[in-house]
LUMDREN-690093 format. One record per residue (C-alpha): residue number from 1; residue in three letters; x, z, y. Coordinates in steps of 0.25 Angstrom, whole numbers. Each point is the difference from the previous one (the first is absolute). Last residue first. Layout:
node num=NUM residu=ALA east=X up=Z north=Y
...
END
This chain:
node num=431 residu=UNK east=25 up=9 north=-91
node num=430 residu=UNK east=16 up=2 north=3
node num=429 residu=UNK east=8 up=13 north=0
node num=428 residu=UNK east=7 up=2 north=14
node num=427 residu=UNK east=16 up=-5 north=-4
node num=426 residu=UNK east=10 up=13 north=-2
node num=425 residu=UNK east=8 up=4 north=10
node num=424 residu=UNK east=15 up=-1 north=0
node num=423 residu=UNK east=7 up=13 north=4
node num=422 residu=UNK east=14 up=-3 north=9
node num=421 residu=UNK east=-10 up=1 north=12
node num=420 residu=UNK east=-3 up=14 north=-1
node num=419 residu=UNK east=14 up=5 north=-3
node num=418 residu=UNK east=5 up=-8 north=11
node num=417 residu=UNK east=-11 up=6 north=8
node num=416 residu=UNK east=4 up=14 north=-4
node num=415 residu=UNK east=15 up=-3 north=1
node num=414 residu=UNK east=-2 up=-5 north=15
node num=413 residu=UNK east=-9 up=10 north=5
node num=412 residu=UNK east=10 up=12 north=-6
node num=411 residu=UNK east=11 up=-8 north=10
node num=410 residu=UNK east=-9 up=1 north=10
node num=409 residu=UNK east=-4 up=16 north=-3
node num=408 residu=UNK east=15 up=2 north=0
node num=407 residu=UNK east=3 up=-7 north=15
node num=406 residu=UNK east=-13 up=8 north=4
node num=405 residu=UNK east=9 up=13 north=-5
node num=404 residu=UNK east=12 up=-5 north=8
node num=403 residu=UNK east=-8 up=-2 north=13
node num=402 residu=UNK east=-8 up=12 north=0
node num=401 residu=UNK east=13 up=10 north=-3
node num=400 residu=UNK east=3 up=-1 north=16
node num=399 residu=UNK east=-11 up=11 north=1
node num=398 residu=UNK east=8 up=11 north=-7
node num=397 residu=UNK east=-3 up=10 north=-11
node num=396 residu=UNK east=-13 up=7 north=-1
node num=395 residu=UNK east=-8 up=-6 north=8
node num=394 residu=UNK east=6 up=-13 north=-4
node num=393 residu=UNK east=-3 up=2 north=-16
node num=392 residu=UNK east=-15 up=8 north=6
node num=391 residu=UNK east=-3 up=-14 north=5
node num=390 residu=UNK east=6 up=-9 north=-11
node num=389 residu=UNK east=-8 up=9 north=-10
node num=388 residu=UNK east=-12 up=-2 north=10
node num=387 residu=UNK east=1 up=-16 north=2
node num=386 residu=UNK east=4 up=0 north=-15
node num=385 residu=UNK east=-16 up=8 north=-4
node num=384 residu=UNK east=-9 up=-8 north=9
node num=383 residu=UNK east=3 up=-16 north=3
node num=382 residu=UNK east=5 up=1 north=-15
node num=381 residu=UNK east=-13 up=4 north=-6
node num=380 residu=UNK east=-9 up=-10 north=8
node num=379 residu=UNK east=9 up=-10 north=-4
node num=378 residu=UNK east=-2 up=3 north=-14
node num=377 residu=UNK east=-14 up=1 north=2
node num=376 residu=UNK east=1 up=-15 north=4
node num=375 residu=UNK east=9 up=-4 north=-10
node num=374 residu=UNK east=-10 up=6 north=-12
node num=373 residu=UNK east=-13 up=-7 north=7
node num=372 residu=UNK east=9 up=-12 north=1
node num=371 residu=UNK east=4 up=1 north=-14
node num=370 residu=UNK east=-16 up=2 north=-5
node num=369 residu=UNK east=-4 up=-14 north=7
node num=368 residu=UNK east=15 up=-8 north=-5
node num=367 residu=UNK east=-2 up=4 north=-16
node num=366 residu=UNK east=-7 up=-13 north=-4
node num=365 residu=UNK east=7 up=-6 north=11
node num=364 residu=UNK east=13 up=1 north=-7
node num=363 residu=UNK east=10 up=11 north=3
node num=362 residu=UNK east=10 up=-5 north=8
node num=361 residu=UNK east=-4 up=-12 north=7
node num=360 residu=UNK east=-15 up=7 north=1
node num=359 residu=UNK east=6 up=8 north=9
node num=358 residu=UNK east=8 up=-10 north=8
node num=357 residu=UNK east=-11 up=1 north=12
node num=356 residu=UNK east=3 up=16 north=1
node num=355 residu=UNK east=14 up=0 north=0
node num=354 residu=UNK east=0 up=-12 north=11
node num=353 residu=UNK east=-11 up=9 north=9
node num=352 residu=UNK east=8 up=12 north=-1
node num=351 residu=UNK east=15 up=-6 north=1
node num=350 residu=UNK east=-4 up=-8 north=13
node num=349 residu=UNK east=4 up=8 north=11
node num=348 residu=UNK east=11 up=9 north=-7
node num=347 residu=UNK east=12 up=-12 north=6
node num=346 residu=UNK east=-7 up=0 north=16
node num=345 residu=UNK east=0 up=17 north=-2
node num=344 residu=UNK east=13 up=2 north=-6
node num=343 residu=UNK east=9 up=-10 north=9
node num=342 residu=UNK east=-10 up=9 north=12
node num=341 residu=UNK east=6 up=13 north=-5
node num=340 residu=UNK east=13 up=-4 north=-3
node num=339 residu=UNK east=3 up=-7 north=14
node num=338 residu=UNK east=-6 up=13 north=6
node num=337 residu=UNK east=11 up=7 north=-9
node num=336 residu=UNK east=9 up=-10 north=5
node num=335 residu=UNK east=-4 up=4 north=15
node num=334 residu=UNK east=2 up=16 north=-4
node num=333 residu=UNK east=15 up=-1 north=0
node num=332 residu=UNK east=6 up=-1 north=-15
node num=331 residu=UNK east=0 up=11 north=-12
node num=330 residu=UNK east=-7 up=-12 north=-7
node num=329 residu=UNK east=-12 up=4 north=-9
node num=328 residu=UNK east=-9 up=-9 north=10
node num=327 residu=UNK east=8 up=-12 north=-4
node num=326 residu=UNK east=-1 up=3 north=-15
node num=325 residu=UNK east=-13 up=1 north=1
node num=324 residu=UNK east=-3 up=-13 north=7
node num=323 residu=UNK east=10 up=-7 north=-10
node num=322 residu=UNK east=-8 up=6 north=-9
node num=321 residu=UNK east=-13 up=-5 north=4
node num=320 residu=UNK east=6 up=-13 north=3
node num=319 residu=UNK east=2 up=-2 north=-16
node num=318 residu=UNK east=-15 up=5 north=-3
node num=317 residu=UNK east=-4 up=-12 north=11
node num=316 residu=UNK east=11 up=-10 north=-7
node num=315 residu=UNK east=-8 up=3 north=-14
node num=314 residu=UNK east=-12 up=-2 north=4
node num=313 residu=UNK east=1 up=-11 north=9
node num=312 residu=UNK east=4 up=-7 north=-12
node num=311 residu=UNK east=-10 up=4 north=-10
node num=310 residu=UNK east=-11 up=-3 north=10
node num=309 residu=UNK east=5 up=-16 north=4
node num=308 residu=UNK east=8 up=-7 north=9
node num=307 residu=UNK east=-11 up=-6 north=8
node num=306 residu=UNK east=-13 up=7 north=-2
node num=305 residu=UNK east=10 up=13 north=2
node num=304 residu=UNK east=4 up=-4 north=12
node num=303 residu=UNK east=-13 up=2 north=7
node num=302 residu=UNK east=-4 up=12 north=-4
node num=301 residu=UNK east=15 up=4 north=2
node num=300 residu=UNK east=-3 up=-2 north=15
node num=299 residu=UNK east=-11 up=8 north=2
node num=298 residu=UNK east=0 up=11 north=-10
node num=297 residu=UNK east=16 up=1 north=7
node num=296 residu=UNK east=-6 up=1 north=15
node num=295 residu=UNK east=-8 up=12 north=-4
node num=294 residu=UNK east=10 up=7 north=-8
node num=293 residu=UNK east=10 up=-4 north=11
node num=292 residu=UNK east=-10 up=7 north=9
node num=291 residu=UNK east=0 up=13 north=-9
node num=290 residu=UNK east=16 up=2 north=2
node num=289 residu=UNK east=-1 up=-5 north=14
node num=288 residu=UNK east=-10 up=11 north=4
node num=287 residu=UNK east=12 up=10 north=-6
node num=286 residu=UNK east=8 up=-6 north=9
node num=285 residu=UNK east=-9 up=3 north=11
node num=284 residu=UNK east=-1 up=14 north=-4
node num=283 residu=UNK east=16 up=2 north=-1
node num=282 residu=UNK east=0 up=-6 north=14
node num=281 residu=UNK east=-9 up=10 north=6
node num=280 residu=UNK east=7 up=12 north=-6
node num=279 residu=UNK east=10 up=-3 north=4
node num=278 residu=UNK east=13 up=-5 north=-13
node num=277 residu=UNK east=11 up=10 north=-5
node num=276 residu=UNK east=1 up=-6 north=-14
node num=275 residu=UNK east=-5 up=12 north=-10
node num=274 residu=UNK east=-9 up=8 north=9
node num=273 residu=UNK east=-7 up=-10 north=9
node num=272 residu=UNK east=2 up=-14 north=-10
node num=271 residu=UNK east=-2 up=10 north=-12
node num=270 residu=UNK east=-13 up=6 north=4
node num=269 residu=UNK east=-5 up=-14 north=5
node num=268 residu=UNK east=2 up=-6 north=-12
node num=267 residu=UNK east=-7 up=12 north=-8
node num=266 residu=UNK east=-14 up=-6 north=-3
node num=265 residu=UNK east=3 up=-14 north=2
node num=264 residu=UNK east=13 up=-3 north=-10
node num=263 residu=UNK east=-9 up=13 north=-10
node num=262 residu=UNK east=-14 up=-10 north=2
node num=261 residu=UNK east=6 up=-12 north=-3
node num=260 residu=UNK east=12 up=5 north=-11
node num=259 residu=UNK east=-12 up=8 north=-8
node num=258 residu=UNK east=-10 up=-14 north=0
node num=257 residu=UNK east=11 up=-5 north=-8
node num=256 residu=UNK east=6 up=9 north=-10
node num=255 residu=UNK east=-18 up=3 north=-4
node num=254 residu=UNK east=-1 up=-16 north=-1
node num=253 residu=UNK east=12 up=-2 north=-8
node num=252 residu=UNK east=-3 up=11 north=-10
node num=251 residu=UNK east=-12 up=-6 north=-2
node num=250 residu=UNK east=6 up=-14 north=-3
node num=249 residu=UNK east=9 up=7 north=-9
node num=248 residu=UNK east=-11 up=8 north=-5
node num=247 residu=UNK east=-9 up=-13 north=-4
node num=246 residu=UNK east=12 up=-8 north=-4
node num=245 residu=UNK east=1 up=10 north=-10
node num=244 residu=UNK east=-13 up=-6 north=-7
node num=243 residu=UNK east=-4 up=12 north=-8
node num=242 residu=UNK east=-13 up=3 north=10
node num=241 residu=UNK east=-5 up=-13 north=0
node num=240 residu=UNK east=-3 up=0 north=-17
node num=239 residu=UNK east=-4 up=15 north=4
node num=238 residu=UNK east=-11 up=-4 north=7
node num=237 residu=UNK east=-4 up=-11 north=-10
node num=236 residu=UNK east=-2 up=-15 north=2
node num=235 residu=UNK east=-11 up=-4 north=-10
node num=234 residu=UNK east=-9 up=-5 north=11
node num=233 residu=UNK east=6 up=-8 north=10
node num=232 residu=UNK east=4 up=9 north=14
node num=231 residu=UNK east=-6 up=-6 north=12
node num=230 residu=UNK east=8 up=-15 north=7
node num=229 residu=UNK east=10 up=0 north=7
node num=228 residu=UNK east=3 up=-16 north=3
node num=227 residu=UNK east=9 up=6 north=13
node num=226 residu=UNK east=1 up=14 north=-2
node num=225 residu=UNK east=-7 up=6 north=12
node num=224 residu=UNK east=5 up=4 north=13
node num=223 residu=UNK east=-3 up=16 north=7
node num=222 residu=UNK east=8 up=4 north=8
node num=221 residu=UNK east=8 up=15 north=4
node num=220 residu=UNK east=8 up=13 north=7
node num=219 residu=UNK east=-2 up=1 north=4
node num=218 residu=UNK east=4 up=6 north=-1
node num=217 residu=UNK east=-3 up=3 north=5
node num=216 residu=UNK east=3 up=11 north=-3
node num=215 residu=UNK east=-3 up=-1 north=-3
node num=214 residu=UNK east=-11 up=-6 north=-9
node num=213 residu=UNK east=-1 up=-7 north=-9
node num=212 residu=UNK east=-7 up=-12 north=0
node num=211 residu=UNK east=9 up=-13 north=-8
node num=210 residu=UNK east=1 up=-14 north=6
node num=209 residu=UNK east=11 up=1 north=12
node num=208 residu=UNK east=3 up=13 north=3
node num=207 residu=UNK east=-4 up=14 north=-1
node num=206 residu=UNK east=-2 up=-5 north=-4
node num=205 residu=UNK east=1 up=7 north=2
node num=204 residu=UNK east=6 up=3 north=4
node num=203 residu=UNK east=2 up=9 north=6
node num=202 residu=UNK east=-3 up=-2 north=-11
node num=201 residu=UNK east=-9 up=-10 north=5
node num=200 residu=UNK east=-8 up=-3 north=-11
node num=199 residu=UNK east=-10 up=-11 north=-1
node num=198 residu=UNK east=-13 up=0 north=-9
node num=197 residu=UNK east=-1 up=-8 north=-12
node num=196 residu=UNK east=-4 up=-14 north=-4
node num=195 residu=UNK east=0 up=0 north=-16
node num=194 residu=UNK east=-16 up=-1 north=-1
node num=193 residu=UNK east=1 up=-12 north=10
node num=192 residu=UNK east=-10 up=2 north=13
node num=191 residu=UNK east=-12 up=-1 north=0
node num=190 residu=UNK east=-6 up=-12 north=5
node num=189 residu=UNK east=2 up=-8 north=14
node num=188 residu=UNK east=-8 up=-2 north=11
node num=187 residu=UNK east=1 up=16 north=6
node num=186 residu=UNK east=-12 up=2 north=10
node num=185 residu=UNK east=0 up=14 north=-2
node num=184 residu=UNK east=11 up=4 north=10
node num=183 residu=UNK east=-8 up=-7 north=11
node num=182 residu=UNK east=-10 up=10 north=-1
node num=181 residu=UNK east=8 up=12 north=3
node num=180 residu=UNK east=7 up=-6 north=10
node num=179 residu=UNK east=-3 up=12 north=11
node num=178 residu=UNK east=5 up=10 north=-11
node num=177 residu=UNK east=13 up=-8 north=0
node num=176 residu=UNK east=2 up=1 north=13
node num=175 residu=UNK east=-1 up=12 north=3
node num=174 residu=UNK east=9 up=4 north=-11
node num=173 residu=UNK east=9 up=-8 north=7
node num=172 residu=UNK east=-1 up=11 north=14
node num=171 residu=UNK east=1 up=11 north=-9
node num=170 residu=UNK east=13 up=-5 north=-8
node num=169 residu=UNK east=5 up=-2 north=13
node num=168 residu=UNK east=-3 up=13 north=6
node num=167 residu=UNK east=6 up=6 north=-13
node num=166 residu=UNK east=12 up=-9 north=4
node num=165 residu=UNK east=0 up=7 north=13
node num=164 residu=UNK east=-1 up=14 north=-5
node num=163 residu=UNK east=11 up=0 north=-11
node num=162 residu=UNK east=11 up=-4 north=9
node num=161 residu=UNK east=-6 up=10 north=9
node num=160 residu=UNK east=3 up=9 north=-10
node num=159 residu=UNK east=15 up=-3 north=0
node num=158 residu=UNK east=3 up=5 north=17
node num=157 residu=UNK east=-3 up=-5 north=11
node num=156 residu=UNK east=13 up=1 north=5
node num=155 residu=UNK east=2 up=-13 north=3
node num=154 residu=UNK east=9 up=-3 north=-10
node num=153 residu=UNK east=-7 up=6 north=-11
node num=152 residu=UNK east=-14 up=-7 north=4
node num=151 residu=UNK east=8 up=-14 north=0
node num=150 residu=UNK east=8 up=1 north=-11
node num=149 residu=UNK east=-13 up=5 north=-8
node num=148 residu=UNK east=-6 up=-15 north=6
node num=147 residu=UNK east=13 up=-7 north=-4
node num=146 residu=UNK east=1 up=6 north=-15
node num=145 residu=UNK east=-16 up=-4 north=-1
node num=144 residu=UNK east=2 up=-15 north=5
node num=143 residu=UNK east=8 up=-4 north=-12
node num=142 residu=UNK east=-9 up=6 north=-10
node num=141 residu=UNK east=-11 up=-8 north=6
node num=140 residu=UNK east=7 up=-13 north=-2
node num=139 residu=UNK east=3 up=4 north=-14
node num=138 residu=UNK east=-15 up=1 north=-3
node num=137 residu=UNK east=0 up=-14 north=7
node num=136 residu=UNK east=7 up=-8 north=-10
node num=135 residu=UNK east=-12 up=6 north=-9
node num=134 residu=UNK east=-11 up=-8 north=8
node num=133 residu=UNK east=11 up=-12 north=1
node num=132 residu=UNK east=-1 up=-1 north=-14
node num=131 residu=UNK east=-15 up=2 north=-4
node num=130 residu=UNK east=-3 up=-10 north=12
node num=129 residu=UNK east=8 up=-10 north=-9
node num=128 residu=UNK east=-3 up=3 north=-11
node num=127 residu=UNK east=-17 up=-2 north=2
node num=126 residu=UNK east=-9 up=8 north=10
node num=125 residu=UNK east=-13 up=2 north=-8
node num=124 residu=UNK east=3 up=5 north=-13
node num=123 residu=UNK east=12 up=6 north=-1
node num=122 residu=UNK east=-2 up=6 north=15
node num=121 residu=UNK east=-13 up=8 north=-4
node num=120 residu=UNK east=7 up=5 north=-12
node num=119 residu=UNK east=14 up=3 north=10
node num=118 residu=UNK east=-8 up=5 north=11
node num=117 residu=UNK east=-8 up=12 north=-8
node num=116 residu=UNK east=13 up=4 north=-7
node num=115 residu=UNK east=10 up=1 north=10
node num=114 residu=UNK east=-12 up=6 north=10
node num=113 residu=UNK east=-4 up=12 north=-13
node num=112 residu=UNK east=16 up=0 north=-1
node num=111 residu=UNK east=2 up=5 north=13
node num=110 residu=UNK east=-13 up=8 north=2
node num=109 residu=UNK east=4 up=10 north=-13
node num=108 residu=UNK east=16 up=-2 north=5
node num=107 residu=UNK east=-6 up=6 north=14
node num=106 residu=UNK east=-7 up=11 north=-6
node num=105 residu=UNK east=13 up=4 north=-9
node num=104 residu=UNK east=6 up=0 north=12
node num=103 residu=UNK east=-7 up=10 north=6
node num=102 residu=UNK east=0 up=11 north=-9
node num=101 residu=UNK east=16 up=-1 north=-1
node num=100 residu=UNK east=0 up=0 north=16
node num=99 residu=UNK east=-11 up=14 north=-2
node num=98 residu=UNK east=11 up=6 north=-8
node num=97 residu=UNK east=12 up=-5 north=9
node num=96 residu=UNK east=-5 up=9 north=10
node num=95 residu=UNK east=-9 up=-2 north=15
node num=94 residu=UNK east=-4 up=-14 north=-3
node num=93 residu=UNK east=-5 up=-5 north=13
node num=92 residu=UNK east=4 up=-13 north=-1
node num=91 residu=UNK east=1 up=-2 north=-15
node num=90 residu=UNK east=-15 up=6 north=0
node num=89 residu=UNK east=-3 up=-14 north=12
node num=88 residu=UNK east=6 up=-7 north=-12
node num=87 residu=UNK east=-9 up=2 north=-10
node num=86 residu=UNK east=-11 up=-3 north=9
node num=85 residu=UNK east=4 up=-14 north=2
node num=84 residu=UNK east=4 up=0 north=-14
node num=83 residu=UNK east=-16 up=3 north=-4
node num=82 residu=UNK east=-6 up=-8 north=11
node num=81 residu=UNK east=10 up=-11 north=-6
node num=80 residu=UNK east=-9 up=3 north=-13
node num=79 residu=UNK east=-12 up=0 north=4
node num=78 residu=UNK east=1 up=-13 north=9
node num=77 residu=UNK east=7 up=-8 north=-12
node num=76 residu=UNK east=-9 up=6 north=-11
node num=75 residu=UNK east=-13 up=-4 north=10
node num=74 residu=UNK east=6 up=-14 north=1
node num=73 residu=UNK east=5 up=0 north=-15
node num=72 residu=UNK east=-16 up=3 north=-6
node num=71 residu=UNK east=-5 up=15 north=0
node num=70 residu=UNK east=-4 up=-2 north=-16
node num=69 residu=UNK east=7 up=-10 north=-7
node num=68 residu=UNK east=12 up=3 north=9
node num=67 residu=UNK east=2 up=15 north=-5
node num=66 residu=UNK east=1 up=-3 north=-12
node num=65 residu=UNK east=12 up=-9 north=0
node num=64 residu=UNK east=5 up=8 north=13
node num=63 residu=UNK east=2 up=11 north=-12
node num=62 residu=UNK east=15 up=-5 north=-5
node num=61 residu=UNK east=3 up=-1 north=13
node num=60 residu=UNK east=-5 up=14 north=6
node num=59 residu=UNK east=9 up=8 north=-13
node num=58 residu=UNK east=12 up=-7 north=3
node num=57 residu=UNK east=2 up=2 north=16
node num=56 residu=UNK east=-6 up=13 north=-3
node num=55 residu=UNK east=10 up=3 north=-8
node num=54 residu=UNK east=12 up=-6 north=7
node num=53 residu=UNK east=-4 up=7 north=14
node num=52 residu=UNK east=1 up=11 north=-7
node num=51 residu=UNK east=14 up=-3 north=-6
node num=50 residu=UNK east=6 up=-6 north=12
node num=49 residu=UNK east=-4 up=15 north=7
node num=48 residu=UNK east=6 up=9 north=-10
node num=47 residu=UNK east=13 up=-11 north=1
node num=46 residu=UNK east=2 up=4 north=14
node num=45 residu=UNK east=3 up=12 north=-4
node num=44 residu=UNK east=15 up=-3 north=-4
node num=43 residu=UNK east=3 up=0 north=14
node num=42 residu=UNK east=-2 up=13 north=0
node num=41 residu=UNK east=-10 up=9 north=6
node num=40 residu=UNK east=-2 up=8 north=14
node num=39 residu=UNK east=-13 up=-8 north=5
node num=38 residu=UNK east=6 up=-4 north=14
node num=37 residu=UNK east=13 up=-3 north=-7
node num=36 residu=UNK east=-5 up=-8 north=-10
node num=35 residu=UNK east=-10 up=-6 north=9
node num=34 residu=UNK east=10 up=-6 north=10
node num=33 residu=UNK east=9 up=-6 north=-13
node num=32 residu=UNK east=-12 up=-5 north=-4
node num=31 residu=UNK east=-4 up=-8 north=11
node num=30 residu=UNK east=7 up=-12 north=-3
node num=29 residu=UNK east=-2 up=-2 north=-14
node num=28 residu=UNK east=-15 up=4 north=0
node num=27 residu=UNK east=-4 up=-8 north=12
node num=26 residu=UNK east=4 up=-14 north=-8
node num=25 residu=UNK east=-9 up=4 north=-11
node num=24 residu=UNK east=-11 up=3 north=9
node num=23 residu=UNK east=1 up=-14 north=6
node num=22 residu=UNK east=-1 up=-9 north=-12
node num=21 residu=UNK east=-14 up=2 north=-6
node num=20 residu=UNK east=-5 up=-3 north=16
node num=19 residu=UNK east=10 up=-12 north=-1
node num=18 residu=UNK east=-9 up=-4 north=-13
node num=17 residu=UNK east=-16 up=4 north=7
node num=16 residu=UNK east=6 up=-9 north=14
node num=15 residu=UNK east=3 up=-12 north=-9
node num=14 residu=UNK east=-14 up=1 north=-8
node num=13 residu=UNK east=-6 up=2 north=13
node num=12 residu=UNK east=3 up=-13 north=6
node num=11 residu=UNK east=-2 up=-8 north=-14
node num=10 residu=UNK east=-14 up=7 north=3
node num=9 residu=UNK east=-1 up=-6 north=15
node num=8 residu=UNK east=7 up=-12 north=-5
node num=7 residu=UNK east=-13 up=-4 north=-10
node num=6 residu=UNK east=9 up=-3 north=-12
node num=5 residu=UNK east=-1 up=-15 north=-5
node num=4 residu=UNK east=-9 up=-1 north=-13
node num=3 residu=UNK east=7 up=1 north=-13
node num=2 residu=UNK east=-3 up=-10 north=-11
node num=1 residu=UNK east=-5 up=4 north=-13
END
């Protein structure tokens, strides 16, 4: 069935909904140093509040299902940014860490409530195209976050009105989508794709670009579908799935990845302040490069990848990421760690969406639907529990460790999708 053109004011609101995603998470790495200190806790605690936001980012996505069928995606979309919006104003006004926790676990419910809801409604009705650039601009949004808590610190305003003004924004689109309420109904095309899953933006995501997770964030986090997928046959077993080692590689890949994201954007500014010497005001813009490059890369490497291939890219894109580490691992002046940071970001951009599309290449397409469910809580995983190991690790020991323990979890991202790929999948049963 063919898709109809997107009206622009809904493709609109798509783009805003995935740079709303994006922001929180780009708030979180700059104004936690501030927070910390406010609040009296390690760095380490940081991870308490990933792993809320992590839960409900997983718990709200797997129920938009449900809940579209009943309320419909314009009244999911306006509910649920209501939601964020007012998870965020908590984050504002947050007088202990306690009551932080409690709130992100309300903005990861509405985070991956909107994840969800736009990505079955996009699948459907806006095409790959739209579907791509709708996710580019999730790492757009996580590129305006640092520069907005950079704006607040420097002027003295302080970390919660960071907070405060992107709650106001999450109002403001709320707004919107409660006054388009109709138009959200009139979707052209079917259902979407049994395998199509929601995004993660570890963040991610996911993060980033074809998976939802959350973020942290995140991002991270989208959502493409095997090409030629096609439902599980009859006769293919769970455990049948399950014993394919290419399945836990691949796994393990996805969890490794989304880690080095969110841990590069989480604590870049930590170590760029404390570990090279670098304002504060310049550390905050160079961390906005690190999630810009991740915009720019979805971009670019989209593009190149019809050329040359998804194999290829793949592999130079996991090869840049350690080059990327090992840059930011130098004991050199902070502008080659800013070097680092964006080689990292540009080379990371693609490596969600890419991993997620060559499923089906590694484990059959009988198998490919329950992998990249697996994958995707995988990378839900990862964007919690390493971020808040690496966090207590720095605390702990030295903020200038970030580097070499992100040039160890590329090299692990390496094995682990050499492991995957060496596996040969066996062809879909025939009928």
């Amino acid at each position: 069935m063919s898709v109809a053109p997107p009206r622009t004011s809904l493709l609109l609101l798509a783009y805003l909904a995935f740079v709303s995603l994006g922001l929180p998470d780009g708030l979180l790495g700059v104004g936690w140093p501030s927070i910390s200190a406010e609040f009296g806790v390690p760095t380490g605690a940081v991870g308490l509040v990933l792993t809320a936001g992590t839960i409900g980012y997983l718990t709200s996505s797997v129920l938009a299902g449900f809940t579209l069928a009943r309320l419909g995606v314009g009244r999911l979309l306006a509910g649920s940014t209501l939601l964020a919006s007012l998870a965020l104003t908590g984050y504002a006004n947050a007088p202990a860490l306690t009551v932080l926790i409690g709130c992100a676990l309300v903005l990861g419910l509405g985070s991956g409530a909107i994840d969800s809801g736009l990505n079955a409604y996009a699948a459907g009705a806006f095409g790959p195209r739209h579907m791509n650039w709708m996710h580019a601009f999730f790492g757009l949004g996580v590129a305006i976050g640092p520069l907005v808590m950079t704006a607040m610190l420097s002027t003295g305003a302080g970390w919660r009105w960071g907070y405060a003004v992107t709650a106001a924004a999450q109002l403001a689109l709320a707004t919107a989508f409660a006054l388009t309420v109709g138009a959200w109904r009139d979707r052209t095309a079917g259902s979407p794709p049994p395998h199509a899953a929601p995004v993660d933006r570890t963040v991610g995501a996911r993060p980033d670009d074809s998976v939802v997770v959350p973020a942290g964030h995140g991002g991270l986090v989208d959502d493409p579908a095997v090409p030629g997928g096609s439902a599980v046959p009859a006769g293919v077993r769970i455990a049948d799935t399950l014993r394919l080692p290419a399945v836990w590689f691949g796994a393990l890949a996805f969890a490794v990845y989304v880690a080095i994201e969110v841990s590069a954007g989480l604590y870049a500014f930590l170590l760029l302040t404390e570990g090279r010497g670098v304002s504060a005001a310049a550390a905050g813009v160079a961390v906005s490069g690190y999630w810009g490059s991740l915009f720019v890369g979805r971009v670019v490497q989209g593009l190149v990848a019809e050329r040359l291939g998804t194999a290829r890219v793949l592999r130079g894109s996991l090869l840049g990421m350690a080059v990327g580490a090992v840059l930011i691992a130098l004991p050199a002046p902070g502008w080659v760690t800013v070097a680092g940071l964006v080689v990292l970001g540009f080379a990371a951009a693609p490596v969600f969406p890419l991993l997620t599309l060559s499923t089906a290449e590694r484990v059959g397409r009988q198998h490919a639907d329950r992998v990249i469910g697996v994958q995707i809580g995988a990378a839900g995983i990862g964007a919690a529990l390493i971020p808040a190991g690496l966090g207590v690790l720095l605390g702990d020991t030295s903020v200038r460790l970030l580097g070499p323990a992100l040039t160890v979890l590329a090299v692990a991202l390496l094995v682990a999708h050499a492991a995957a790929a060496r596996q040969t999948a066996a062809p879909p049963p025939t009928h």
